[in-house]
C-alpha positions as semicolon CSV with decimal commas, in nm:
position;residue;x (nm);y (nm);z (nm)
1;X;-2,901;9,664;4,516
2;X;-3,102;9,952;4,438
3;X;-3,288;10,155;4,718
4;X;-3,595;10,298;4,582
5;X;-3,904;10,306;4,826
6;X;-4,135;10,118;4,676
7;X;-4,347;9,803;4,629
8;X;-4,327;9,547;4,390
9;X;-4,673;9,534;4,180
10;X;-4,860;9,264;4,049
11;X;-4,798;9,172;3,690
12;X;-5,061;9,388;3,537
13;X;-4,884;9,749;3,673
14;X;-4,528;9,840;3,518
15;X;-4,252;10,071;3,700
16;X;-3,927;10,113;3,614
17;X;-3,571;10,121;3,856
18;X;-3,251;10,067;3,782
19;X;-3,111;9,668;3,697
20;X;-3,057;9,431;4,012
21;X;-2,738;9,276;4,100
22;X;-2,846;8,896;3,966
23;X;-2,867;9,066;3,609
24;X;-2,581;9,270;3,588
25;X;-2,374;8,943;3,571
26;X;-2,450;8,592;3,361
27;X;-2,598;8,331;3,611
28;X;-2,412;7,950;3,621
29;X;-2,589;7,635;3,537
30;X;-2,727;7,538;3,844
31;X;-2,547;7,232;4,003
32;X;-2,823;6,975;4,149
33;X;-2,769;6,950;4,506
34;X;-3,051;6,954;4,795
35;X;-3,105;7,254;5,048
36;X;-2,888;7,063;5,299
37;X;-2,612;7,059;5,053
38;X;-2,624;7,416;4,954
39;X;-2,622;7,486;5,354
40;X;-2,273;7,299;5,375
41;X;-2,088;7,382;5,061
42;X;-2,163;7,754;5,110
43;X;-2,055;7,719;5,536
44;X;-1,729;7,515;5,404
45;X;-1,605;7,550;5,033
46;X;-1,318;7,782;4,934
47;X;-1,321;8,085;4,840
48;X;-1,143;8,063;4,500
49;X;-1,217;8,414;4,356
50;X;-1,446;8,716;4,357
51;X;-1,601;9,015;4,182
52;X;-1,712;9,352;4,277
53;X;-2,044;9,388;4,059
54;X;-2,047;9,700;3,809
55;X;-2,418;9,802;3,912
56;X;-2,616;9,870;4,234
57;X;-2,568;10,089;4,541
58;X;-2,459;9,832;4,819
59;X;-2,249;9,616;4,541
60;X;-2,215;9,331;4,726
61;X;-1,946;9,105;4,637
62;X;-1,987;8,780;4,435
63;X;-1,786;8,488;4,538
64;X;-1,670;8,180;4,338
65;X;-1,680;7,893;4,553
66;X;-1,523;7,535;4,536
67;X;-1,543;7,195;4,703
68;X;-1,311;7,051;4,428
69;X;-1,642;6,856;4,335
70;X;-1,897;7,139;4,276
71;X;-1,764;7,515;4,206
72;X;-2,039;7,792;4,225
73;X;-2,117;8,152;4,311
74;X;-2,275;8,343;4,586
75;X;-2,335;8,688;4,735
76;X;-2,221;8,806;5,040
77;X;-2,303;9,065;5,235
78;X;-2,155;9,224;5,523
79;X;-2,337;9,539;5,615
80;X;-2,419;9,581;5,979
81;X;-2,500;9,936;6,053
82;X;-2,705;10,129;6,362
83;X;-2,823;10,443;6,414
84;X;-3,027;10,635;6,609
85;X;-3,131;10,847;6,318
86;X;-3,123;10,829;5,943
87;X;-3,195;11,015;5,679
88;X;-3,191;10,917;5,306
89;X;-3,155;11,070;5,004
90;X;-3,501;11,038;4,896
91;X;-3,629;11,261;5,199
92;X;-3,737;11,000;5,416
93;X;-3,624;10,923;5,761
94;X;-3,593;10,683;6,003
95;X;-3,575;10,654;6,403
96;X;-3,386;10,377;6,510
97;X;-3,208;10,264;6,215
98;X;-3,054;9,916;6,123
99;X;-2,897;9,778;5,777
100;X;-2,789;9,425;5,911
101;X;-2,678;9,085;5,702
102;X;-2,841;8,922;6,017
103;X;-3,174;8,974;5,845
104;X;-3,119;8,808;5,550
105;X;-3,019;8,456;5,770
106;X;-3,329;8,550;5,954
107;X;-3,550;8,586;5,680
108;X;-3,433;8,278;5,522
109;X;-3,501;8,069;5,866
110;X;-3,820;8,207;5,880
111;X;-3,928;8,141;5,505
112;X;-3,806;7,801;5,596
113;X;-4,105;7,778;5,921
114;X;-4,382;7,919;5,634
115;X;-4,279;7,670;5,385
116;X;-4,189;7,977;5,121
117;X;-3,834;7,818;5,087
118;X;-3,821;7,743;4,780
119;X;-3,881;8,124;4,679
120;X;-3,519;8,237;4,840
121;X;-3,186;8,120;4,819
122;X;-3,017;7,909;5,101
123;X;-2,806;8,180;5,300
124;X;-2,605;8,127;5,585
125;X;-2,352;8,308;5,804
126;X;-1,965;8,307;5,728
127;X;-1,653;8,469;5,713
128;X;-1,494;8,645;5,430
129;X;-1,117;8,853;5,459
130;X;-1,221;8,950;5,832
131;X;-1,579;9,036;5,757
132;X;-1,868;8,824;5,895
133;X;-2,178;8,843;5,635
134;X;-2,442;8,677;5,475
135;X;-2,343;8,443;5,201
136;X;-2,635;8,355;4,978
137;X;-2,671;8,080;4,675
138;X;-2,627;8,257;4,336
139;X;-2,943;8,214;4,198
140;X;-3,012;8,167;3,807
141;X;-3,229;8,380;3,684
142;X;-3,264;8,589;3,389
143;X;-3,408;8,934;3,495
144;X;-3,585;9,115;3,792
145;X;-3,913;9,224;3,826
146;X;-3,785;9,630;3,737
147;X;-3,647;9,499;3,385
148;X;-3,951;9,291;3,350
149;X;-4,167;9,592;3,377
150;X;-3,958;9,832;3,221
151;X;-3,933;9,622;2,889
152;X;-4,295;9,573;2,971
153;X;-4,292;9,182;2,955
154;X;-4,551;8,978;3,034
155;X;-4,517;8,614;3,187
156;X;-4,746;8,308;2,993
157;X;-4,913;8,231;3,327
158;X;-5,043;8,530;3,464
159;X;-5,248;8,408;3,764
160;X;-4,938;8,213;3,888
161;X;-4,730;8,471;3,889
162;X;-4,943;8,714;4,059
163;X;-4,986;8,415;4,331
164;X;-4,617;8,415;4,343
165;X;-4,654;8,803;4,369
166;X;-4,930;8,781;4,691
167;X;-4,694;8,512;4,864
168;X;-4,407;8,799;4,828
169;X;-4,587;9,070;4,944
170;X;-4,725;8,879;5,255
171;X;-4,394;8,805;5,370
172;X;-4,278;9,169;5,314
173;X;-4,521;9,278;5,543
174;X;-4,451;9,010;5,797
175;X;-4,072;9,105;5,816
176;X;-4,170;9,438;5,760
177;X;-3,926;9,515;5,485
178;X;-3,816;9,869;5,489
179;X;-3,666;9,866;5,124
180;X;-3,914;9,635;4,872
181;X;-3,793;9,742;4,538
182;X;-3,842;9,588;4,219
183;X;-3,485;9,451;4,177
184;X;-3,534;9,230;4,476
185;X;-3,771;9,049;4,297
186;X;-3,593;8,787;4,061
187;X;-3,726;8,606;3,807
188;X;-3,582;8,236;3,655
189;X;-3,649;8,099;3,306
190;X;-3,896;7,964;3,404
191;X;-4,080;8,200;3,579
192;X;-3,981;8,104;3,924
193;X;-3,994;8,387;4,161
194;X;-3,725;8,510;4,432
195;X;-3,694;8,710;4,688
196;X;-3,359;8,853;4,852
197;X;-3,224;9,125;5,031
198;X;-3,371;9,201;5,377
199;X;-3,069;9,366;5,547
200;X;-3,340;9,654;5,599
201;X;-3,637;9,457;5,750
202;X;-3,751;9,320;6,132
203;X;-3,823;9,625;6,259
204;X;-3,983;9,694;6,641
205;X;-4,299;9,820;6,454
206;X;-4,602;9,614;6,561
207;X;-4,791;9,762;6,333
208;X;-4,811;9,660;5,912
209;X;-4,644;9,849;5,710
210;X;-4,892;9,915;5,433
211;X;-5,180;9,725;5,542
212;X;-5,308;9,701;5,150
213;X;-5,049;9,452;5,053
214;X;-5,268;9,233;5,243
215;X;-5,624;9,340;5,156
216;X;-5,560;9,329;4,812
217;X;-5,342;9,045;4,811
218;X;-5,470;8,624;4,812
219;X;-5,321;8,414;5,038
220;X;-5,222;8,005;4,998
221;X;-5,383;7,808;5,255
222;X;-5,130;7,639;5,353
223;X;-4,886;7,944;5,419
224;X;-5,235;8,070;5,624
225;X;-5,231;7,820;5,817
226;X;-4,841;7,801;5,864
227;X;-4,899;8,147;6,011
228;X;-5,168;8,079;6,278
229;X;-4,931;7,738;6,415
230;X;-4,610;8,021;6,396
231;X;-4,459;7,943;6,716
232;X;-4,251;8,200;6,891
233;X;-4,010;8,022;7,094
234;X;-3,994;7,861;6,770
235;X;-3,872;8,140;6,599
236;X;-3,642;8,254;6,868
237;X;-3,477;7,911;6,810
238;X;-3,397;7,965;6,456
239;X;-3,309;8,343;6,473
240;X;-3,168;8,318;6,825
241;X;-2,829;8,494;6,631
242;X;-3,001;8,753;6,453
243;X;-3,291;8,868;6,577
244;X;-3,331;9,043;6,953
245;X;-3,696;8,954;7,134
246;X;-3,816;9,301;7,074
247;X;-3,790;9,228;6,699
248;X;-3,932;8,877;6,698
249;X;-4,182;9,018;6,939
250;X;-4,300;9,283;6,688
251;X;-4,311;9,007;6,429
252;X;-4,515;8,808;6,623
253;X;-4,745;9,119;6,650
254;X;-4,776;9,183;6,283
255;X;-4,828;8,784;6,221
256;X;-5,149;8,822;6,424
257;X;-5,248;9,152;6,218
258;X;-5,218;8,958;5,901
259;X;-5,401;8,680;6,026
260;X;-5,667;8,854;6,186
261;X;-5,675;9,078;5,787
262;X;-5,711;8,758;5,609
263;X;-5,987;8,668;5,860
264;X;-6,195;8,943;5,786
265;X;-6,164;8,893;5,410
266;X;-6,231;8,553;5,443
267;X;-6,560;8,601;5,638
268;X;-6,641;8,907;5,399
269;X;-6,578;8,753;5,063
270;X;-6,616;8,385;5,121
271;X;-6,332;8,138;5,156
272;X;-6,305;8,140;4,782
273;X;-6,223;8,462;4,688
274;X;-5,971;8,506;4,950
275;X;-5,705;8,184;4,966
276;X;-5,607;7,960;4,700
């Protein structure tokens, strides 16, 4: 995936980066099979063969999987770096530094609690020659959100993609994701929006990271509401693997900033203008 530092807009702003990973390769029909099913084939199927992609920075590799019933792809990731300091090539810098595949099982659990999983693919935890990783659904889709731009193409809905766009953004904030680029965003034929990559999120910041992805964003009611009732022994259940209780603690922290934001707009605007 690509690293550049910064956010995904809604529809009506272009930018341009380079191509994300689920482009640079044709995606498979996808099989129907529930959540549950995805969960096991990926935690048990063989591995049958696999591809280094020809674009991206991390180039994680893409696995063929088979059950001798269903064969499919998925991504896997198995970067798990620490630092105390970092410094990247686009002059920024970091204190404290973390690039983990534990935060993309976390982020998925958690998407699960707000009821936003059906915007990323089922991931889960294995084993690949040695390596333990990430593995992740291969998702169909047929460009991300820096191609869309770049080629400056428009989706027939506008409204619900931007409310696809707010629901993203939200969630950015609340795992505060240190890398949101453009070809994280991923886009199906249909207009279906995902989300992936958050090996560079959860960090000890209690604090949002750009508090105006939340003032100028709308929020569903339900996924408001699914944040006040976020329980965190709840949480700690789900990410008891992958997350440490300074990071869910911060999380916790930056749910109530985001609640208390949404508040404010709320009693500011009226009800209306603010959820959907």
């Amino acid at each position: 995936m690509s690293r550049s530092r910064f956010w995904p807009p809604i529809v009506a702003l272009t930018a341009a980066v380079g191509l994300a990973l689920a482009v640079c390769l044709p995606a498979q029909q996808e099989p129907k099979v529930s959540d549950e099913e995805m969960r096991a084939f990926l935690l048990n199927a063989k591995v049958i063969a696999s591809k280094i992609p020809p674009k991206g920075v991390t180039r994680p590799p893409r696995l063929t999987l088979s059950d001798g019933k269903i064969t499919h792809d998925a991504s896997f990731q198995s970067v798990n770096e620490d630092s105390s300091f970092q410094k990247f090539a686009t002059g920024g810098r970091e204190m404290n530094f973390r690039d983990s595949y534990k935060y993309n099982i976390a982020a998925y659990e958690l998407a699960r609690l707000l009821g936003l999983e059906d915007m990323m693919p089922v991931t889960v935890e294995r084993k690949w020659q040695g390596k333990t990783g990430s593995l992740s659904w291969w998702l169909p889709v047929k460009m991300d959100e820096a191609t869309r731009a770049e080629r400056k193409i428009f989706p027939p809905d506008t409204e619900a993609w931007n409310r696809q766009m707010y629901k993203k953004r939200i969630f950015a904030e609340l795992v505060y994701d240190t890398d949101p680029n453009l070809s994280n965003v991923l886009i199906s034929e249909d207009w279906h929006l995902w989300m992936i990559d958050f090996t560079r999120g959860f960090r000890l910041f209690k604090e949002l990271r750009e508090p105006k992805n939340i003032l100028e964003s709308r929020c569903p009611k339900q996924l408001l509401e699914k944040l006040r009732q976020l329980d965190r022994k709840e949480v700690a259940e789900k990410t008891k693997r992958y997350l440490s209780p300074g990071e869910i603690g911060a999380l916790m922290a930056r749910r109530d900033k985001i609640v208390a934001l949404f508040d404010d707009l709320i009693a500011k605007k009226g009800a209306q203008e603010v959820l959907f």
